[in-house]
C-alpha positions as CSV (number, residue, x, y, z in Angstrom):
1,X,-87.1,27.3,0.9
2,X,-84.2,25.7,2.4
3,X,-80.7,26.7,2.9
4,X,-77.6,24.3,2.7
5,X,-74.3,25.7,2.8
6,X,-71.3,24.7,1.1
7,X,-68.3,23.1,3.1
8,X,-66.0,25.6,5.2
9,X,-63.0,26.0,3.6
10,X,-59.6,25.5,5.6
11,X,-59.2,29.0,7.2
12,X,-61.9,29.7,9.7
13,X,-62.4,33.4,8.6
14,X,-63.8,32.2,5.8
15,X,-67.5,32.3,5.2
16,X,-70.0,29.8,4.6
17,X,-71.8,30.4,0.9
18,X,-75.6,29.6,0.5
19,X,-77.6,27.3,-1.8
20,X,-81.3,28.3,-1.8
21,X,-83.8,26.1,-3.0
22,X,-87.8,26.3,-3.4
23,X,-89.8,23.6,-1.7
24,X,-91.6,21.1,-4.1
25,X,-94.2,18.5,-3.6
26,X,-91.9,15.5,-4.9
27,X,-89.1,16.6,-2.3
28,X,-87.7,14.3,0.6
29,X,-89.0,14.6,4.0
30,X,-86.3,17.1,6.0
31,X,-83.3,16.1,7.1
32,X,-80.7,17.7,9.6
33,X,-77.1,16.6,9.7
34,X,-75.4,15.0,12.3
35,X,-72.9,17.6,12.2
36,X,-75.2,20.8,12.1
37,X,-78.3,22.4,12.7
38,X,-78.7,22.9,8.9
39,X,-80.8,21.3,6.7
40,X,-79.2,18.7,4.2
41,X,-80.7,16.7,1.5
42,X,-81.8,19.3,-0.7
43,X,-80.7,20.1,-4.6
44,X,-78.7,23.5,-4.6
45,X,-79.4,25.7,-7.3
46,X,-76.4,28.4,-6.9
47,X,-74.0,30.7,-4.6
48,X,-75.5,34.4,-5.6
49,X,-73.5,35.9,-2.8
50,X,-69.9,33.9,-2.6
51,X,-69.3,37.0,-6.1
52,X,-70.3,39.8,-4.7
53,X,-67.6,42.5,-3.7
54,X,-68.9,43.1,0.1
55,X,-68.2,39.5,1.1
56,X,-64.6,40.3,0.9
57,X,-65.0,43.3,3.6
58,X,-66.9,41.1,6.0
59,X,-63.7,38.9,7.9
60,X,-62.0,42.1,8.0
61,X,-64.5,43.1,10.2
62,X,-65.2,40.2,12.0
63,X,-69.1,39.6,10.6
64,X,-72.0,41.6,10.3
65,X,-75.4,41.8,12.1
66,X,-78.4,41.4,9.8
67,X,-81.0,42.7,11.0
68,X,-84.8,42.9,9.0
69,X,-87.2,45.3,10.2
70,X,-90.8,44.5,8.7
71,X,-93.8,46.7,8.3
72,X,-96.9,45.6,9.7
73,X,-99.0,48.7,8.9
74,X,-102.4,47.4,7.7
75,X,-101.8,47.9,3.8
76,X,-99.2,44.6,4.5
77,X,-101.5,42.2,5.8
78,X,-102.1,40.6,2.4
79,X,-98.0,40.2,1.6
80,X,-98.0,38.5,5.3
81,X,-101.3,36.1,4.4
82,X,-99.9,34.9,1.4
83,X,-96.3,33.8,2.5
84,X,-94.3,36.8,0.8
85,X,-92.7,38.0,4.4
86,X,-91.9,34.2,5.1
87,X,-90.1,33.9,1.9
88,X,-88.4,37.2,2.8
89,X,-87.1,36.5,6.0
90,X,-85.5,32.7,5.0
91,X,-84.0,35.0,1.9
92,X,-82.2,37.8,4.5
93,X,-81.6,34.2,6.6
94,X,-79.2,33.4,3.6
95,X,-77.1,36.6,4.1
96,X,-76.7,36.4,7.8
97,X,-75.7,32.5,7.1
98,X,-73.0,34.1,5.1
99,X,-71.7,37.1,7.2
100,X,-71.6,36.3,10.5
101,X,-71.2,32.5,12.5
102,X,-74.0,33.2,15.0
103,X,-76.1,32.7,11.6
104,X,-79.4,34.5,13.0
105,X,-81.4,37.5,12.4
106,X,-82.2,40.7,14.7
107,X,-85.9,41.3,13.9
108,X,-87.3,44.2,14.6
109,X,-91.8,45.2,13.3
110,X,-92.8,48.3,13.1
111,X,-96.7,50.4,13.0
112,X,-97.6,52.6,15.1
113,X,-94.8,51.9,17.8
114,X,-91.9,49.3,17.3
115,X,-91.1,45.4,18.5
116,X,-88.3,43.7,19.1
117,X,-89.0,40.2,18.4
118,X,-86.9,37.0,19.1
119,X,-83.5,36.3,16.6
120,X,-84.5,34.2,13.5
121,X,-82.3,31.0,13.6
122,X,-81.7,28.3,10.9
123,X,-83.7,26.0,14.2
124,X,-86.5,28.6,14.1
125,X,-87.1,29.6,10.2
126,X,-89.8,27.1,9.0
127,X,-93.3,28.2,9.8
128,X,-91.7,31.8,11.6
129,X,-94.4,34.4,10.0
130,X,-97.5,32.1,11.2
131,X,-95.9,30.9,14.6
132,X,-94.6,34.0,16.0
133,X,-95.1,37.6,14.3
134,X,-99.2,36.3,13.0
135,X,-100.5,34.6,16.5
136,X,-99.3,37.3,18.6
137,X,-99.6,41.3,16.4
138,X,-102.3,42.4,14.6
139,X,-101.1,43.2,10.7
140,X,-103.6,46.3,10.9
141,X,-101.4,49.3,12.9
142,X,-100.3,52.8,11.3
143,X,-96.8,53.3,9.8
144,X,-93.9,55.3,11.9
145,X,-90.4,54.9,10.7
146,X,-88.5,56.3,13.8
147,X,-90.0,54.3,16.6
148,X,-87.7,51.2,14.8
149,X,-85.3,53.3,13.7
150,X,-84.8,54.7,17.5
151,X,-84.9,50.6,18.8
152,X,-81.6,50.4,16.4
153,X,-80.1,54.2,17.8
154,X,-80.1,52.5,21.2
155,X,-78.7,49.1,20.5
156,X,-76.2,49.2,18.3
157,X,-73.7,52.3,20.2
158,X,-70.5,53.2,18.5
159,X,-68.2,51.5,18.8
160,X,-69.1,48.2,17.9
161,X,-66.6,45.1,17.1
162,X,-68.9,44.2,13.9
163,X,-71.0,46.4,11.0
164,X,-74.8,46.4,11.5
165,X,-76.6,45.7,8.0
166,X,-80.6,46.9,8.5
167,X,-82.6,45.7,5.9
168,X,-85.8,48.2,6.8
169,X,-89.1,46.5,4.4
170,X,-91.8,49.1,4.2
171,X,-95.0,49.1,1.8
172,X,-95.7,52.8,2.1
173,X,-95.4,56.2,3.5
174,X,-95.0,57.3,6.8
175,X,-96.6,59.4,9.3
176,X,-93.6,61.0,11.1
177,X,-90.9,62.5,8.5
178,X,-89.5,65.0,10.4
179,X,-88.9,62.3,13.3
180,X,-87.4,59.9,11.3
181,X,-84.8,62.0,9.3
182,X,-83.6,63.1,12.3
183,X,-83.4,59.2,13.8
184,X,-81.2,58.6,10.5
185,X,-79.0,61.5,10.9
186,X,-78.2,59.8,14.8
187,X,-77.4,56.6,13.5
188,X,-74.8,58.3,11.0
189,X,-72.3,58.6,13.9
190,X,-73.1,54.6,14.8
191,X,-72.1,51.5,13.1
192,X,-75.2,51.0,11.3
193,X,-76.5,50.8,7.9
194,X,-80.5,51.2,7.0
195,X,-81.1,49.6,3.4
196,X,-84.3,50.8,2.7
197,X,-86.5,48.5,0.4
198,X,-89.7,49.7,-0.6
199,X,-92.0,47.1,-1.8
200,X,-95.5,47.7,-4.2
201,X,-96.5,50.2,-6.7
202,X,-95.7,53.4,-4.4
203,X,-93.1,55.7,-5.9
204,X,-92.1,56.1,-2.3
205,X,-90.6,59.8,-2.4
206,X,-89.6,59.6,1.6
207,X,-87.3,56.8,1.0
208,X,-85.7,58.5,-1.7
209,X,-85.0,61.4,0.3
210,X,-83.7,59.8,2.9
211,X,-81.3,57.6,0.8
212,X,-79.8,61.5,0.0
213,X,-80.5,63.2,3.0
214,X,-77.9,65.7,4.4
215,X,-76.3,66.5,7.8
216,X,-75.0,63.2,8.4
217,X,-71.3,62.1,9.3
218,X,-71.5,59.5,6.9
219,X,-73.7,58.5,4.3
220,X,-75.6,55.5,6.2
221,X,-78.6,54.9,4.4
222,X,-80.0,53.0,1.0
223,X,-82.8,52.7,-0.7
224,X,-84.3,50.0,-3.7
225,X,-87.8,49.7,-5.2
226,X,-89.3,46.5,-6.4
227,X,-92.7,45.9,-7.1
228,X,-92.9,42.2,-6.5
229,X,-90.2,40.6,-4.8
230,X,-90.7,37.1,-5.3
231,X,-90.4,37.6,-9.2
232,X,-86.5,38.9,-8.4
233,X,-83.9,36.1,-8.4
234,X,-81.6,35.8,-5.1
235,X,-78.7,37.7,-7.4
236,X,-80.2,40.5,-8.6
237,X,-81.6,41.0,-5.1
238,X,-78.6,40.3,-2.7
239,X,-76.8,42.4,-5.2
240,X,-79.0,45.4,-4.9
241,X,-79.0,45.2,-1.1
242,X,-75.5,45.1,-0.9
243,X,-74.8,47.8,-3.9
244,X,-73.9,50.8,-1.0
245,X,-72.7,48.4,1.8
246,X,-68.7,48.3,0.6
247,X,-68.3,52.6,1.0
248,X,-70.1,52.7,3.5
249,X,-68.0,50.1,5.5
250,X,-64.7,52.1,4.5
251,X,-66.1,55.5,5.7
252,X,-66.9,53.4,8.8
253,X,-63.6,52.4,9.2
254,X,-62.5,56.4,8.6
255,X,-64.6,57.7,11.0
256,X,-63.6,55.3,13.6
257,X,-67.3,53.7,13.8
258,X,-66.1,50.3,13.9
């Protein structure tokens, strides 16, 4: 999967839109432009985020963080062996293309304890999952929400200049509830959003309660279910992440957050 952006329009608070395309075995060896670190030469297929509503909030804001938080509890190993979490990441890649100029990635896994691992760049996507989270952590730990959730607590401090967009990717339940809720009802008062997405067959009743969970200042979480995510097409799914992101940018804004 590659991503090629479209030409910057005139005013520079405008924001690059994506074209995603899937690799085939007829395509031509990879090209960079002499301009950019992006790669050129592929067919686009469309712009699923240029229509979305939350694109419009971003300048105002001056570009969002992305950051993906991945699961490597045991009962992921096989979405990690088969190429699902690569595909995820250079998917997420698209959106922090789009929002913010630095176009990279925070990356946080998560087991038993929490990792910070290095930013995911444009230079660095191809070959990530195998290269750097594979050849150096074992897909086999326990699951804890709050040790990841703590990681984003301390990083991201109100105020910030810029929204933090978390797009948390769990295959399960967790061993710490109590812990956790309370992590999310810290990181109400900071400029941070937690899009839950629970992947698999799990009804995942957790998630769900913590997409409605009281005792926050602000409503800072989300939560979606699929059961395979390579089966949903990059509009459906960069709409459903985004589906809570535009009120909770304004309460943001209300609460003096950002």
């Amino acid at each position: 999967m590659w991503l090629t952006p479209y030409p910057r329009a005139a005013s520079p608070r405008h924001h690059r839109k994506i074209y995603r395309t899937k690799k085939s075995k007829a395509e031509k060896p990879f090209q960079r432009s002499p301009a950019s670190s992006i790669p050129v030469g592929r067919p686009s297929c469309a712009s699923e985020i240029k229509h979305n509503p939350v694109v419009g909030y971003v300048p105002l804001l001056g570009g969002t963080q992305v950051v993906l938080v991945l699961d490597i509890s045991l009962s992921m190993n096989v979405l990690y062996k088969f190429g699902v979490i690569q595909r995820v990441i250079e998917r997420i890649l698209g959106l922090a293309v789009t929002f913010d100029d630095d176009g990279q990635i925070d990356l946080l896994l998560f087991g038993t304890n929490a990792y910070q691992l290095p930013p995911v760049t444009l230079d660095e996507i191809e070959g990530y999952v195998e290269r750097v989270i594979l050849s150096q952590y074992k897909i086999r730990d326990a699951t804890n929400y709050a040790p990841p959730l703590r990681l984003l607590l301390n990083k991201y401090p109100a105020p910030q200049p810029a929204p933090v967009f978390v797009i948390f990717l769990t295959d399960g339940g967790n061993a710490d509830k109590p812990a956790s809720a309370e992590v999310i009802r810290e990181l109400s008062k900071q400029p941070v959003f937690v899009q839950f997405v629970g992947i698999g067959k799990e009804d995942f009743p957790f998630l769900r309660k913590l997409d409605e969970l009281p005792g926050r200042v602000i409503d800072n979480a989300g939560f979606m279910h699929v059961n395979d995510i390579d089966t949903i097409k990059d509009a459906e799914l960069y709409d459903r992440l985004l589906n809570e992101l535009p009120q909770w940018l304004e309460q943001a804004r209300e609460k003096g957050l950002l």
